[in-house]
N, C-alpha and C positions, 0 to 999 in steps of 0.2 A: 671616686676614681674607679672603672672597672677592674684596671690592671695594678696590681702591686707590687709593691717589693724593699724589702727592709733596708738593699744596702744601693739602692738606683743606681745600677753601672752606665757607666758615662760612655759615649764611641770615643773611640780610640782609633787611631791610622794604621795602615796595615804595618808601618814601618814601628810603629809600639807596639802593635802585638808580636811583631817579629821578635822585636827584642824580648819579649818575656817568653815568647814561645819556645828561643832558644836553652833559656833555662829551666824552663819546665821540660823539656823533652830532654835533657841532660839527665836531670835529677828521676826521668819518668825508667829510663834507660835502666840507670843504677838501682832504680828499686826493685827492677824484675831482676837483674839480674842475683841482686841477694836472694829476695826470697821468690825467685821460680816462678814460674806461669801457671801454677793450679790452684791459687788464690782466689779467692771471693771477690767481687767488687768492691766492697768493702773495704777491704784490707789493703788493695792498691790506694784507694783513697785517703785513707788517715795517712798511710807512708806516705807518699808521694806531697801533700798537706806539708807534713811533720818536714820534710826533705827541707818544701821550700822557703816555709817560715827560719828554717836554723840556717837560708842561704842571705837571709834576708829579703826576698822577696814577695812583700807584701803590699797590702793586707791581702790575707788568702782565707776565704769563706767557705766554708763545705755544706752541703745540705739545704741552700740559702733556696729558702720558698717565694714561688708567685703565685700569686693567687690573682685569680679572675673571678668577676662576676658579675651578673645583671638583674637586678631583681631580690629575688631569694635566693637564685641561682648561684651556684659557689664551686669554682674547680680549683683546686691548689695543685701546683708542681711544683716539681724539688730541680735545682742546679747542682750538680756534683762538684766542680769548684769554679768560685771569681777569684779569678786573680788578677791584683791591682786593678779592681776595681771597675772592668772592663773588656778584663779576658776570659770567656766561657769555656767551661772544659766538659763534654760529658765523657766519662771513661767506661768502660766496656770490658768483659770477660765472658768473649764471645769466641766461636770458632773460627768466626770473618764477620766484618762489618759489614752491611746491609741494608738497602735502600730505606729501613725504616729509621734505622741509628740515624740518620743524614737528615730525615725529615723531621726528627724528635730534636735534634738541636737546632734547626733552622726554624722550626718552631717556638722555640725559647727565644732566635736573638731577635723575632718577630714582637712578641710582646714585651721584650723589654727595652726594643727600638735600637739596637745596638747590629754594630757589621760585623765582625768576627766571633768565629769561635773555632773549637778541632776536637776533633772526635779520638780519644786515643783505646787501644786496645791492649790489655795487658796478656791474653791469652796463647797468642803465635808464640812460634818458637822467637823471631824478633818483633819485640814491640812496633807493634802495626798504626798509621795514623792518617787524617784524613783530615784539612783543611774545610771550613762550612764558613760561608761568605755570604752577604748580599747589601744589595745596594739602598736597599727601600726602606723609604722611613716611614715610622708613625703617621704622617700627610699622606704619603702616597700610598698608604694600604687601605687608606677610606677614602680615597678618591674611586669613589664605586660608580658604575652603571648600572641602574637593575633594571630590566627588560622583559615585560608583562605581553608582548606584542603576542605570545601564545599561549595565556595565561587567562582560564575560567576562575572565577569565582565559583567553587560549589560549595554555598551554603557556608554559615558562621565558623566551623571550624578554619575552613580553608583560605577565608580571612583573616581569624587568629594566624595562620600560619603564615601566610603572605608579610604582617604587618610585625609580627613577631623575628622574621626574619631579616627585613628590612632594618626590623632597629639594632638588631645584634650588629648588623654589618656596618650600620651609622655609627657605634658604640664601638668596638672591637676593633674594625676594619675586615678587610679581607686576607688569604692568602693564611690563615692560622690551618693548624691542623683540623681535619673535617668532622673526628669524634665530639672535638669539641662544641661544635656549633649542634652537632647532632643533638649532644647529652642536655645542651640548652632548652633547644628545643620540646626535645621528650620532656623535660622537667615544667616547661610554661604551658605544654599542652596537656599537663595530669599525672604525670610518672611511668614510669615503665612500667606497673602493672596496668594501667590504661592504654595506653599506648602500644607497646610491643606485643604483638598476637600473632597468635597460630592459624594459618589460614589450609584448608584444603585445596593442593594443585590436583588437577583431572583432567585426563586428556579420552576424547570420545565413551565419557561417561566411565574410563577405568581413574578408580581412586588411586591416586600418587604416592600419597601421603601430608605431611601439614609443613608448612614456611614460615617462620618468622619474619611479619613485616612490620613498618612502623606504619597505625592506621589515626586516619584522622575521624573515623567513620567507621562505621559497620563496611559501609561500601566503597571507601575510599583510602588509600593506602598515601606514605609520601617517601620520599628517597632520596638524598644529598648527596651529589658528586662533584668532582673539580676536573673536568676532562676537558681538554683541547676539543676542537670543533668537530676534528676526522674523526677522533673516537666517538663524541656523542654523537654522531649521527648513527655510528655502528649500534652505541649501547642502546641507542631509542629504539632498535628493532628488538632489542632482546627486553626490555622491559614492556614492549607492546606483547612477546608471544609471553612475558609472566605473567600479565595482566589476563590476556587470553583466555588462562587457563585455571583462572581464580572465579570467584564468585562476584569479583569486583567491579564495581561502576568506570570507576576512573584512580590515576593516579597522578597526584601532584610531584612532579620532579625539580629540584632545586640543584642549577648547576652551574659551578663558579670557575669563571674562563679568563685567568688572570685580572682584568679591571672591570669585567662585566657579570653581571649575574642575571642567568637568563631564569624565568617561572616558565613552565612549562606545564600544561594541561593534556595528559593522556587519556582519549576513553577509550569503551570497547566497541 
């Protein structure tokens, strides 16, 4: 199985997570208010833990690892807590929550195929919170299109990358967080000392300076995004003038538009 997990939380209806929600967010309340808001993550976490087990409210999991992988390839993350078995909690000690918090736990209920979860904040002056929902299951995140209709082949690696991509997405599904597929990748196509390089940008023969890209080539770079249609046509211009100004042939761009994943071939 790509995807793991020691304690497989089950979906649960929003009217059961409400109910556990309300006691978690009780018991979330009373712990900041003893011990303060300049706490460690950490420290919210065993409390809050320790709260709900002595309310009865279990089973309550802390640290409970998924681990993904494909191949030799191997990515493990941590859950902050299940509770009863179906309730995700990632907690925070943060200044404000953040379009990343929101993407990092809708990411978790993605591989473990489950609809709820809430992001809580122990930091504010009142404990801060944030509902994370979705509708998709396990079928419908590998219900993929992938779409080669502007897609070269240059040469063996660019294949690796093609076919290598393709099966993460038969494998995995779509709609995961995009380091991940990145880190995949980098890993099947030789590691990051192969892969990640410094390129010289130059513009009318003035040296720039050097750019980290991901290359599948000396002369061929590749790039992974998840952008709606209006945006990729904007960011196609700006990867056509990075391209420009590189030493580079062509660049392979991979980009995931809810159910479709377009290949895309850039040259100069």
């Amino acid at each position: 199985m790509p995807i793991t997990c020691p304690i497989s939380p089950c979906r649960i209806s929003q009217e059961e997570f409400a109910a556990i929600d309300y006691c978690v967010m009780r018991s979330a309340f009373a712990s900041q208010n003893e011990l303060g808001r300049l706490c460690d993550e950490s420290i919210y976490q065993n409390d809050l833990a320790s709260r709900l087990e002595a309310a009865g409210l279990g089973p309550v999991h802390r640290e409970v690892p998924v681990v993904v992988t494909y191949g030799n390839f191997c990515k493990k993350y941590y859950l902050d807590l299940v509770v009863g078995n179906g309730a995700i909690y990632e907690l925070k000690a943060a200044a404000q929550l953040i379009a990343e918090h929101k993407a990092q736990l809708l990411n978790y209920l993605f591989l473990l195929g489950v609809s709820h979860g809430k992001l809580i904040n122990f930091r504010p002056a009142q404990v801060l919170s944030r509902f994370v929902n979705t509708t998709l299951t396990p079928e419908a995140r590998k219900d993929m299109t992938i779409d080669t209709s502007r897609w070269e082949e240059e040469g063996d690696r660019s294949r690796a990358l093609r076919v290598a991509f393709v099966e993460l997405v038969d494998d995995w599904g779509g709609f995961l967080e995009l380091p991940l597929y990145s880190e995949a990748l980098t890993h099947m196509l030789g590691g990051e000392a192969q892969v990640m390089q410094t390129l010289a940008l130059m513009r009318n023969g003035l040296m720039l300076g050097n750019q980290r890209l991901q290359l599948l080539a000396a002369d061929t770079a590749f790039r992974i995004t998840a952008l709606p249609e209006a945006d990729a046509r904007e960011y196609e211009q700006h990867l056509r003038s990075l391209l420009r100004h590189t030493a580079l042939r062509a660049m392979q761009w991979l980009n995931m538009v809810r159910h479709t994943v377009h290949l895309v071939t850039l040259t100069r």
